[in-house]
N, C-alpha and C positions, 0 to 999 in steps of 0.2 A: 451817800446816795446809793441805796438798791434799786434797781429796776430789773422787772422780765419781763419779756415778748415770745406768745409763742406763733407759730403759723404750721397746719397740716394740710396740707394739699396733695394730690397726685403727680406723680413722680413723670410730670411732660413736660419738654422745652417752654411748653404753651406756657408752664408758672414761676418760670424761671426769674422774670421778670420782679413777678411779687414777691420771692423768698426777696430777692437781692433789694429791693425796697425797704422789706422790715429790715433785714442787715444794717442798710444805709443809714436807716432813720434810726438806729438802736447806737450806731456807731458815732451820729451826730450827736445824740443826747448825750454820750459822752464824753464831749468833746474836742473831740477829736479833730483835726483840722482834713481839709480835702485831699492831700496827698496820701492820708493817711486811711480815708474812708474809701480810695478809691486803691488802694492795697488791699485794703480787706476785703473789698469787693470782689477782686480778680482773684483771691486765693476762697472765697465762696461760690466763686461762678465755677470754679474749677473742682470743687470739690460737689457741687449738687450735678454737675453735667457729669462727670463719671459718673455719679449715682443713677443718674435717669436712661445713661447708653449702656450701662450695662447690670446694677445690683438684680435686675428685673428679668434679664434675660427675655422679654421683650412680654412677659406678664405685667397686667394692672399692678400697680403695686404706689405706697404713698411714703414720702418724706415729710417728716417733721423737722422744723428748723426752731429750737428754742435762744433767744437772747439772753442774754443778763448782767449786766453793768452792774459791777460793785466799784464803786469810785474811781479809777482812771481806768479801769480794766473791764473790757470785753470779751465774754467768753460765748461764741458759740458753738451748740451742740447741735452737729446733723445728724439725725438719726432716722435709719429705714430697715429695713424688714427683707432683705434679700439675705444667700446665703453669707456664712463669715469673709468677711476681706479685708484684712490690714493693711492698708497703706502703707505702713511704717514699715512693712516686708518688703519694698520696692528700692531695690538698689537705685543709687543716684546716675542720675546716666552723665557717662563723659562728657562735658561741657569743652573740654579742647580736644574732642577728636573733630576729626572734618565730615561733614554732613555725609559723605558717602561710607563713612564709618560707624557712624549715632545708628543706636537701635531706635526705633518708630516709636515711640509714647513714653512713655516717664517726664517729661518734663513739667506737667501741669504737678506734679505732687511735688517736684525739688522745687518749683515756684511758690507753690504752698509752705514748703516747708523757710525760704527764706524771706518770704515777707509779712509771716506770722512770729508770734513770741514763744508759741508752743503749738503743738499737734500733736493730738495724742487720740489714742484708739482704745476701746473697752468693747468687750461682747459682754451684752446680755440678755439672756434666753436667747430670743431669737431678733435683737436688737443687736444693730454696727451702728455704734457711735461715736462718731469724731469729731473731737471739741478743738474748736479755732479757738488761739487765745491773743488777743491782741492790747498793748498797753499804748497809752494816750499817747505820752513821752519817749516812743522810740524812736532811734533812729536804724532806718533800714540796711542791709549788706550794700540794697544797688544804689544808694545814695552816694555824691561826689563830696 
């Protein structure tokens, strides 16, 4: 089974809503069971909510969010139009230092980065795009 889905909208909390829908619904046709769509979910809300507080620098500016299910596997690609930013440049922040020690933000990308299968970044022209890759049958870090 192939499927895509794509969705372009502008890049405001206000459509946060409907990327994380197409997500959902691309992630069920997979699928996927609820544990599993609602990991995806929270490493896509984290990834288009950085996009919209800051790729923009508070300019109009729009994200596309495309799906694509090839057989147990979801891939998707967010992609927007501000200048270059690699995620994958952001050191992991100490997870056992004590809150008075943690620097302020990074933790939405090491969340991404372990309840997804892959993450990965590519520039092109004037395109940041970063593909969630998530499979039907994983099992997650934070699972007991």
């Amino acid at each position: 089974m192939t499927h895509s889905s794509t969705l372009t909208l502008p890049a405001t909390i206000s459509n946060l809503e409907r990327f994380l829908e197409l997500v959902s619904k691309c992630a069920l046709t997979c699928g996927m069971d609820k544990k599993r769509v609602t990991e995806i979910e929270i490493a896509t809300e984290e990834a288009l909510v950085n996009i919209i507080q800051h790729a923009y620098r508070g300019e109009k500016g729009e994200i596309e969010v495309e799906c694509d299910i090839k057989k147990d596997t979801l891939s998707i690609k967010i992609i927007d139009y501000g200048p270059p930013f690699n995620i994958l440049t952001l050191q992991d922040p100490d997870v056992n230092a004590t809150l008075e020690e943690r620097k302020i933000g990074g933790l939405g990308v090491f969340f991404m980065k372990k309840l997804m299968d892959g993450v990965d970044y590519k520039r092109e022209g004037n395109k940041n795009i970063l593909i969630l890759t998530a499979y039907k049958d994983r099992t997650t870090e934070f699972d007991s």
